[in-house]
N, C-alpha and C positions, 0 to 999 in steps of 0.2 A: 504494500500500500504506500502509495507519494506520498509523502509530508506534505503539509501545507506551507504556504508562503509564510507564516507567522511564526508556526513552531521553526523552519527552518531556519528562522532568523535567530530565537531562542537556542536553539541544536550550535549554529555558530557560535552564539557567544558563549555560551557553558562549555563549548571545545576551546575556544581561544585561549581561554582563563587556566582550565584545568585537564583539557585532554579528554573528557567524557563527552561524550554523546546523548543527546535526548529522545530515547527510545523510544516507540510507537505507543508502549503500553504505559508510556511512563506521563504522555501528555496532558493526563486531565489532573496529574499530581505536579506538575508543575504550575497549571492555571492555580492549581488550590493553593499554593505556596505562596505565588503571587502575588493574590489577593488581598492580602492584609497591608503588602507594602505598597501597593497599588492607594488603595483609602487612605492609606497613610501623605502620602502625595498628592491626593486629591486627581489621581489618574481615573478614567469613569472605564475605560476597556485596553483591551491588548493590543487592537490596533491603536490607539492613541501611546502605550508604550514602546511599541518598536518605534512610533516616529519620533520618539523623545531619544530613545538610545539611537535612531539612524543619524540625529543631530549632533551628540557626540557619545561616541563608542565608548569612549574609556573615562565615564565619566563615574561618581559614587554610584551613584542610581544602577549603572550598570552590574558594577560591583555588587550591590545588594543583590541584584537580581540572579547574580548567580551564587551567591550565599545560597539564596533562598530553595535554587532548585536542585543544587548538590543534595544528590541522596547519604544521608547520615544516619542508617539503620544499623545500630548494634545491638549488644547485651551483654551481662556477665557474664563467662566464663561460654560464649557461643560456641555451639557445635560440639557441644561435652567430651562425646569420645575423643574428634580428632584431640580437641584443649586439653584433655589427660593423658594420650600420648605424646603431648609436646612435653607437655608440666612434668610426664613422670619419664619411660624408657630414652625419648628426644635427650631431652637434656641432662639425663645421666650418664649417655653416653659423652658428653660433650663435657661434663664435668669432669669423668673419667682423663677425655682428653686432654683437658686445660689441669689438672692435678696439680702440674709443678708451678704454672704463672697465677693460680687462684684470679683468675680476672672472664668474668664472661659478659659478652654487651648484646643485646636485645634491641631489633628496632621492629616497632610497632608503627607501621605506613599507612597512612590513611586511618588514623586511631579514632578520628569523630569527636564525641564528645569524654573520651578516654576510660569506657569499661575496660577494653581491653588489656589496657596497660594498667589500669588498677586491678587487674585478675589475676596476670601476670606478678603485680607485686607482692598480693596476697599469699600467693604459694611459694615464695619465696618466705616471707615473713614465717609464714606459719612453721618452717623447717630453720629455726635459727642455728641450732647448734652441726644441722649441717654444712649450712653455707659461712658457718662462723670462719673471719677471714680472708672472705671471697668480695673480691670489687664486684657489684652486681649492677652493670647501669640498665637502666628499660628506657631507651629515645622514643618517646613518642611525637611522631609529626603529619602534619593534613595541609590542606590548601585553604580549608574555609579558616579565618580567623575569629570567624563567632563561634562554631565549636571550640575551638582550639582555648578561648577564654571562656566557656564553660569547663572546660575537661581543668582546665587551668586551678577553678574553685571548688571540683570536686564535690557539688552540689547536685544532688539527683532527687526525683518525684517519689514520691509511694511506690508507682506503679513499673519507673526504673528499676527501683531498688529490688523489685520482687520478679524481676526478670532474670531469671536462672545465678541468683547471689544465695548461697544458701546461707539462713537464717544466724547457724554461728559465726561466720565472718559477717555478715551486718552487724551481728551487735560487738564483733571486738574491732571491724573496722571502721566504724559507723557514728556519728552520734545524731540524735535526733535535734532537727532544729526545726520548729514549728512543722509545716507539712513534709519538709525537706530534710532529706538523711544527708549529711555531709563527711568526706573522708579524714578519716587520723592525719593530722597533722606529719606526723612520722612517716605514713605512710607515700603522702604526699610529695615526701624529699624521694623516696624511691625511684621518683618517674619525672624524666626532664623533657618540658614539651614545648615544640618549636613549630613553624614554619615552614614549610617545605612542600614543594610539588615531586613527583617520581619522575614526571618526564625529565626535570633537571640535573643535571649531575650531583650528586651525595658528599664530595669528596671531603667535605666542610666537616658532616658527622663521623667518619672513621670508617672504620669494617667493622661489621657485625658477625655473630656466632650463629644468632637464628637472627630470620627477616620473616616479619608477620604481615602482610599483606593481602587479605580476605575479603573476596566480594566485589574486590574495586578494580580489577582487569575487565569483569563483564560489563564494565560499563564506557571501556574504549574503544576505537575504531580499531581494525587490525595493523595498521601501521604504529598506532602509537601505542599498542598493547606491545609490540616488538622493542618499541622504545624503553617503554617503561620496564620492562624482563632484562634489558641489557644495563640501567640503573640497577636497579635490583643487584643483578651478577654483581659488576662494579664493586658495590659497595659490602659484598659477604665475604667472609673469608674463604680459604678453599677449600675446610673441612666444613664450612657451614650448612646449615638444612635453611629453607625455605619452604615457608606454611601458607598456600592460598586459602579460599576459601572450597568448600565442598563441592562445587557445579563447576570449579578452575581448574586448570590444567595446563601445562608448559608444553605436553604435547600437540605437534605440529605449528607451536607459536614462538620459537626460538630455539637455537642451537647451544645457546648459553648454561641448558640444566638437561638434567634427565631426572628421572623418576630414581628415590632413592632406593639401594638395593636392600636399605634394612628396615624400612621405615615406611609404609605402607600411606600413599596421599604427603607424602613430601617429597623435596625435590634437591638435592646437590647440582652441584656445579658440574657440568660434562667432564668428559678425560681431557678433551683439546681446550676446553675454557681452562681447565685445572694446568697442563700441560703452557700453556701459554702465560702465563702469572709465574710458573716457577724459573721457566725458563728468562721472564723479564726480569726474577729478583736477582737469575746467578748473573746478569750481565749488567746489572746495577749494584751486586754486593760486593 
């Protein structure tokens, strides 16, 4: 089915900004997004908004409006099973690995308003006397900057909170503040959250051990889904795992990973990506 003249103008600008796409099934949720900011401006329809953005493209307005139509759908601890074989066999082996340097770093891509990486910190926390010792960083980073200063405050709904966070980590990481459960202070330091697009180069954050990025390739075109799997590489180490989400897959969308041999729905670094990094550090060490 052709997009229409409107949504494709919409489709452009949420690609320019962030590299997604505004899907066919996705159009009557982006009218719905938009309509608050819309009244808010005293804008009366869609077509009166694209002739406000056709007047200047890079304007706030435009900005809001792709706030608004960025899909930000998470939860705690999502997709359970694959999240327990990160939390528990994934990262044991990795521990195993890193034994002698006690340093493991975590980035959380596209983290929303930051369950994720507060899930992540949680199983961490809860296991102190084994990570005792160990640098643990969790980089949480996205493109919208209004999630990114919610995830920021650690401030969630009722109806957040009771989306797959089980009851004892609420109340040890949790306190209640009027309608809103807010996160430990402590736990808080746990998780450093920034900035950042995928399709951009990383090289600013480091290498990571695992790279979390769930849900957000299905919503690029296939060229910049290429792009963003080759960030991704980039930025992992080259024992690292890479975790999409459940309906993702590396196969047939770059040459940069395969499917991991131990680790069933995760993905390492190919032999010629792995081969190509060792071979660059002997003729730089």
């Amino acid at each position: 089915m052709a997009i229409g003249p409107i949504y494709q103008k919409l489709s452009d600008l949420l690609e320019r900004y962030t590299g997604q796409v505004l899907l066919a099934n996705r159009h009557w949720r982006a009218e719905v997004a938009l309509k608050p900011l819309m009244r808010e401006n005293l804008i009366p329809d869609l077509d009166s908004l694209i002739a406000i953005l056709d007047a200047d493209a890079n304007s706030l307005l435009a900005r809001q409006c792709v706030e608004a139509m960025i899909n930000n759908e998470t939860c705690f601890f999502r997709d359970q099973p694959n999240f327990a074989l990160l939390t528990g066999p994934v990262i044991d082996s990795l521990r195993e690995q890193r034994r002698m340097s006690k340093r493991l770093r975590i980035w959380s891509a596209a983290c929303s308003t930051g369950q994720e990486a507060y899930s992540l910190a949680m199983v961490f926390a809860e296991n102190p006397e084994k990570w005792q010792g160990w640098n643990i960083q969790i980089i949480a980073t996205d493109v919208s900057r209004t999630v990114l200063a919610r995830a920021r405050q650690g401030r969630y709904s009722q109806f957040e909170i009771q989306r797959g966070l089980p009851v004892k980590m609420m109340i040890n990481y949790f306190t209640q503040d009027g309608e809103d459960w807010v996160v430990d202070a402590n736990l808080q330091k746990l998780v450093s959250f920034s900035e950042h697009n995928i399709l951009k180069p990383a090289a600013q954050l480091g290498s990571f051990d695992v790279i979390l990025c769930r849900n957000m390739l299905m919503y690029l075109s296939e060229d910049k889904r290429k792009i963003a799997l080759e960030r991704l590489s980039g930025a992992m180490a080259i024992d690292g795992m890479l975790m999409l989400g459940a309906a993702e897959t590396v196969i047939g969308q770059t040459e940069k990973f395969r499917s991991s041999r131990d680790f069933r729905g995760f993905y390492e670094k190919s032999q010629n990506d792995a081969a190509q990094i060792i071979s660059g550090e002997r003729l730089t060490g």
